[in-house]
N, C-alpha and C positions, 0 to 999 in steps of 0.2 A: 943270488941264484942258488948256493948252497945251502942257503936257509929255508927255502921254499922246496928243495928237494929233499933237506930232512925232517920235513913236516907228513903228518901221516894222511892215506887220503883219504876220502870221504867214506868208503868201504869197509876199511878197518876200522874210522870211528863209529860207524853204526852197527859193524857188530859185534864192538867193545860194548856199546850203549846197552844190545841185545841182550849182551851174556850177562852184563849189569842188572839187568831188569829182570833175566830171570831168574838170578841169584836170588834178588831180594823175593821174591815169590814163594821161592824154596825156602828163605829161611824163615819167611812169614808160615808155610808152612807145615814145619817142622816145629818152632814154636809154637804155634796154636796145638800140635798133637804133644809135645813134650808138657808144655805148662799149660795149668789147670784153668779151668774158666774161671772159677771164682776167682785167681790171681789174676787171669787177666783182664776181669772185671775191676779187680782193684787198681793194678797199673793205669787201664783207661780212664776211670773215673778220675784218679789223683791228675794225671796228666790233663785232665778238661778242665778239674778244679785252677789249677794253674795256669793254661792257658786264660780261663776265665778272669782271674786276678788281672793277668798281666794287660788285658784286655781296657781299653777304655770306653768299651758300646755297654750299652744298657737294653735291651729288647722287650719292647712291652708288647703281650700277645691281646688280642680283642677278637675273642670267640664270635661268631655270627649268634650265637643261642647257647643256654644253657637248658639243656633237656630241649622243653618242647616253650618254653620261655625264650621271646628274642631279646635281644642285648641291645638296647636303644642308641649305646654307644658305637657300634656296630654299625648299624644302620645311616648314623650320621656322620662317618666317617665316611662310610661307602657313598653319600651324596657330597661331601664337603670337598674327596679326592677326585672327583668328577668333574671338576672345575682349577683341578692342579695339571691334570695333566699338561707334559709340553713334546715339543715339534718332534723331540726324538720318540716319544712313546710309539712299541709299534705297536699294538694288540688292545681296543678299546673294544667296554660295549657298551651298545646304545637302544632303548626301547621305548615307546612313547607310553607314558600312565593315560590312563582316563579320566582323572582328573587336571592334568597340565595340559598348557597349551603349546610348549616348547620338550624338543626331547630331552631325554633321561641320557646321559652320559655319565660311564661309572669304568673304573680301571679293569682290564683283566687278571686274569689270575698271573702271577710269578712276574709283573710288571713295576718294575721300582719308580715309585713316586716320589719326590724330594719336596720338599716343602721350608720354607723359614720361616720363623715367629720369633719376634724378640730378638732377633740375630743370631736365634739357633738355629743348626741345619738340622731337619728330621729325614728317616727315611721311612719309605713306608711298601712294603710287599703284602699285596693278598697270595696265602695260599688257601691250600684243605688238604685235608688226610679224610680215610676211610673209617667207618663207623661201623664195630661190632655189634651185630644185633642181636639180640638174647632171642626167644620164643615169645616171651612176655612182651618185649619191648611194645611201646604203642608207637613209637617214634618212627614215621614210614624213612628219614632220611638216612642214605649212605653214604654222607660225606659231609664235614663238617667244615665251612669256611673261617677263616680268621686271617685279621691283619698282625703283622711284625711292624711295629714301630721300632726305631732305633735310633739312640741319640746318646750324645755321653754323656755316663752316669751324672755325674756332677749335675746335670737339671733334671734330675729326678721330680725332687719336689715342686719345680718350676712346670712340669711337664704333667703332673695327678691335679696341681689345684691352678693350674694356669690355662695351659695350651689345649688338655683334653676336654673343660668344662668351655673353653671360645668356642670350639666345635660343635659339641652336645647341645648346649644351649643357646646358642646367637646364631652363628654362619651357618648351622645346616637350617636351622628354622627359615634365615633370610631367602636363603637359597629357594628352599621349598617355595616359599610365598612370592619370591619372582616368577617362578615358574609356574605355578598355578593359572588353570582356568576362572575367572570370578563368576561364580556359580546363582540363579536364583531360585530360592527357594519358596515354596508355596502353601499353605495347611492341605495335609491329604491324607486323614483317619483311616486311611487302608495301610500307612505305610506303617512302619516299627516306632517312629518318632515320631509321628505325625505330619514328618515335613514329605514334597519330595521335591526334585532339583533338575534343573537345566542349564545349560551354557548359559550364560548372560553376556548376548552378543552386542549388546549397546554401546556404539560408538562414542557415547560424549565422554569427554572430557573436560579440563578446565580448560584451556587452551581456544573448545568450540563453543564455548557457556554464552550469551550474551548476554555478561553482568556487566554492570557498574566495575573499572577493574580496580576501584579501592575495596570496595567489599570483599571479588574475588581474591585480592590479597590478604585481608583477613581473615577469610577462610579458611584460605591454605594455611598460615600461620598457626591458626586454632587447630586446627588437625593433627599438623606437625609436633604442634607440644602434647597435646591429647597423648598421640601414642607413643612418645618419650618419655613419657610421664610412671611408668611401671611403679617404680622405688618412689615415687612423693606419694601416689595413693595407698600405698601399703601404708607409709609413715604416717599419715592421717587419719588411717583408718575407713578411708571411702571404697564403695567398689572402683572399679576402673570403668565407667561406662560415663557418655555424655551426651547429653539431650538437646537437639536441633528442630525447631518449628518454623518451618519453611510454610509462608503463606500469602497470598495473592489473589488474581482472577484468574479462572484456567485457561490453560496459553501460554504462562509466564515460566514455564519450564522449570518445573518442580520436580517433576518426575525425572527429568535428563538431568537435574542436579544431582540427586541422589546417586545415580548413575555411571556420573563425573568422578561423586565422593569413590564408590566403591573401588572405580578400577583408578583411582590415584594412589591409596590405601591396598587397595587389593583384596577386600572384605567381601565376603558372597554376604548377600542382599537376603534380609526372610519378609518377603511382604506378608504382612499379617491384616487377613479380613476380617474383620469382626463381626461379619454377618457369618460368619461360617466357625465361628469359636459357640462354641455351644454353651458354657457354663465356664466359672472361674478355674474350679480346678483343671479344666483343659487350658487356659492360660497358664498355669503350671509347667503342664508337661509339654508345653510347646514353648513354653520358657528354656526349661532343662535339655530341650530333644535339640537347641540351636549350639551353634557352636565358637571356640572364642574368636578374635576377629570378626565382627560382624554385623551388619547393619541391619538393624530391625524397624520397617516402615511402616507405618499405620497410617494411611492416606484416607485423606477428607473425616477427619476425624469429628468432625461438625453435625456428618450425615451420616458416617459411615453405619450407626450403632444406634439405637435409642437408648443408650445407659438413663438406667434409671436416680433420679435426682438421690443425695447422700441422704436425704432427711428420711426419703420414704424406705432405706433399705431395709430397713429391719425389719419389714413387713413378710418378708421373702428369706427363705434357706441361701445362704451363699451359695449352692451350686444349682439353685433353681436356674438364674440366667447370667448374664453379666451385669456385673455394678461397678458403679463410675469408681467405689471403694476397691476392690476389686485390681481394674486395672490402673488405679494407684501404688499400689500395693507391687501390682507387677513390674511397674516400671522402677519403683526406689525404695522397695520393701528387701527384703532378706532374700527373697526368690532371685533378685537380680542380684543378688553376690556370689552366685554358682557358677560366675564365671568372668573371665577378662577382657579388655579390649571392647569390651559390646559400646556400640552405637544407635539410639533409638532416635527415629524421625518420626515427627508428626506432620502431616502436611494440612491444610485447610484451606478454602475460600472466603473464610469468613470470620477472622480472628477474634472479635466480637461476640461470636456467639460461645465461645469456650468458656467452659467452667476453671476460673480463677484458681482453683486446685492446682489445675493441670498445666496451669505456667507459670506457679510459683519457681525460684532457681534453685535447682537438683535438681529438677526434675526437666525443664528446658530451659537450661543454662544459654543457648545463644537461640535469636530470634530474628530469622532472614525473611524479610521483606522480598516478594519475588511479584515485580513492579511490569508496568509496560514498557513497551521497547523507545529504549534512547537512541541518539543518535548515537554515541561508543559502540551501543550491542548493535545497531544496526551496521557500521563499519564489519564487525566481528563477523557478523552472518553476510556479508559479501565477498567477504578474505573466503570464508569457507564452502557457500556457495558458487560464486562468481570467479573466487581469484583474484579480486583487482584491489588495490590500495586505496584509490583514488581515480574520481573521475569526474566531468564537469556538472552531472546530474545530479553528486551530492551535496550541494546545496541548497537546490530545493526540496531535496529529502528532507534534508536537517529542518526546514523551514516548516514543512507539514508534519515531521515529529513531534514537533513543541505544539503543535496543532490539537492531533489527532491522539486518541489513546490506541493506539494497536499493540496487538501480543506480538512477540518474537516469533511463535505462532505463526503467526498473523502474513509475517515480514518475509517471515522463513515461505509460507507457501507459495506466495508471490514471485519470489527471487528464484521458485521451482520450475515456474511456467515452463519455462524456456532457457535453453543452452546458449540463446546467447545475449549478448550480454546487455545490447543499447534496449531488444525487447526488454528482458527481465527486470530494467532498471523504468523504462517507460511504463510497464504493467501493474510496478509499486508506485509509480507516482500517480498513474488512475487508480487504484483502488484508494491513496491515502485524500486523496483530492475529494475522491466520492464520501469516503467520510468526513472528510472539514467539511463538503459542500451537507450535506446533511445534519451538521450538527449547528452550523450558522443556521439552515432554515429552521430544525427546531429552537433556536435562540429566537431568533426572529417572532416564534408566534408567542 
């Protein structure tokens, strides 16, 4: 009891604390009026150099620009942290591009981000400070953004040629191309590049395809390694591009392959008309105007064009019209090393009719067969029309399959008729019936 009674109370300690606090006030300023700034620029400086020592953080700053130049590192730090965030962050923001199909999430300013890599902790703070502008300046900004990395010294070097080039060059790239819209593009000589562009709202995928699903497993395969392939084509010396000729009767989903390919890859699509390429050298610059990632179509290539035979070319200026040298050239010439990742499709009805040129390998390294409907793909297209696994009317499907040649097409518009399901399954065994019954009577005569 006499302990707690000669304890001091809470009055007197607060304004012991007061007179405390405003001691040091006073002597903070009295020495700022007695000693000189330049000392006591030296004392602060020595004391920060010191603190700095004793310190074990290391703080890397990543300007948003230099001058009127942005800082690429910058940039993909700002999308890489957008995907760091967690549960406690309060302060995000969010804005949709016009080119993604999913929103833009990126940290706010003075929001610590923490990150591991390698079983290091990083920290990561956006700020910005304000920006004096001269008269002259062309620079309309007045405030300049940048991140504080921080981590301890010791993975300095771990941290310039390890952790900052994952970000720069892989994870913000990835990021971007999850998020993206797959875009298709079209020849339009009004535009800068000659292309211009749209959503590419097509639903196929591999999943709705109805292949063969050993084929479709090779495909996917081939693709997979295609674009893992970065560092073996440089080693080689080849460009990064590869050559796909999808060809069949029409119906057999050529077009919704392509389709499939882009949004499994994530590639915008440049369909390229050859009725509408005026001369080679605009094969050129609608070469150059595409960009990497990306799949380049040239459909029905059999009819699309009248290229004129190799023998007669020399008759004619190479940019009189197009020649079949020409877009040889375009496809495995030096033009197409101006850039990476490209993918060029040829499609046709008629694979026969092609000039042997044009499928020698480098130039259509794989050659898909795009056949009439099996019973597999016709399972597939009832899973995705229908909904149903199985049911007691496919096997007389299966039975006029082997019968009848129908497109996927074909199978696909049938199974449309009607929502439900005993109709839409009875509408495809009259329509497959009417062709067996049709194709026996022309046997018959």
């Amino acid at each position: 009891m006499e302990l707690f009674e000669s304890m001091p109370s809470s009055k007197a300690i607060l304004t012991a604390a007061t007179s405390l606090t405003a001691s040091v006030i006073l002597f903070r300023s009295i020495a700022s009026d007695l000693v000189p700034e330049t000392l006591q620029h030296f004392f602060s400086s020595r004391f920060q150099k010191i603190s700095n020592r004793l310190s074990s953080q290391l703080i890397v700053v990543i300007e948003e620009s230099e001058g009127l130049t942005s800082n690429q590192m910058f940039d993909a730090a700002n999308v890489y942290l957008g995907t760091k965030v967690s549960p406690w962050t309060q302060r995000i923001k969010v804005n949709k591009p016009d080119k993604d199909e999913e929103l833009a999430v990126t940290v706010d300013r003075y929001q610590e981000v923490t990150d591991c890599y390698e079983n290091v902790n990083f920290t990561w703070i956006l700020k910005s400070r304000g920006i004096k502008q001269s008269d002259k300046s062309s620079n309309p900004k007045t405030e300049l953004r940048y991140f504080e990395l921080s981590f301890h010294k010791k993975k300095k070097e771990m941290v310039l040629k390890s952790y900052l080039p994952y970000i720069l060059l892989s994870r913000a790239k990835e990021i971007k191309e999850e998020k993206k819209a797959v875009r298709l593009h079209t020849v339009d000589y009004n535009g800068t590049d000659y292309w211009s562009s749209v959503v590419l709202n097509h639903p196929a995928t591999f999943d709705t395809m109805a292949m063969e699903p050993e084929m479709k497993k090779e495909l996917i395969e081939d693709l997979d390694m295609f674009v893992s392939r970065k560092d073996y084509y440089r080693r080689v010396g080849k460009a990064w591009k590869r050559g796909y000729l999808l060809y069949g009767p029409p119906g057999t989903g050529k077009s919704s392959l392509v389709a499939a390919m882009a949004n499994y890859l994530k590639f915008d699509v440049y369909d390229l008309d050859l009725r509408e390429v005026q001369c080679n050298s605009d094969l050129r610059r609608l070469l150059i105007g595409s960009a990497n990632r990306s799949i380049l179509v040239i459909e029905d290539i059999d009819c699309n064009v009248g290229l004129q035979n190799r023998e007669n070319e020399n008759d004619t200026s190479e940019d009189d019209k197009i020649t079949l040298s020409g877009l040889l050239n375009f496809i495995d010439g030096l033009w197409s090393s101006c850039g990476d990742e490209r993918i060029i499709v040829f499609t046709t009805n008629h694979k026969d009719r092609l000039d042997p040129a044009l499928l020698r390998p480098g130039r259509m390294d794989v050659d898909i067969e795009m056949s009439y409907c099996t019973f597999s793909g016709f399972r597939i297209l009832a899973a995705n029309y229908l909904k149903i696994e199985e049911h007691s009317k496919f096997r007389v499907i299966e039975f006029l399959l082997l019968k009848v040649k129908a497109t996927p097409a074909e199978v696909a518009g049938e199974l449309m008729k009607s929502n439900n399901t005993e109709i839409a399954l009875e509408n495809l065994i009259k329509y497959l019936s009417k062709q067996n019954a049709s194709l026996t009577e022309t046997d018959g005569h």
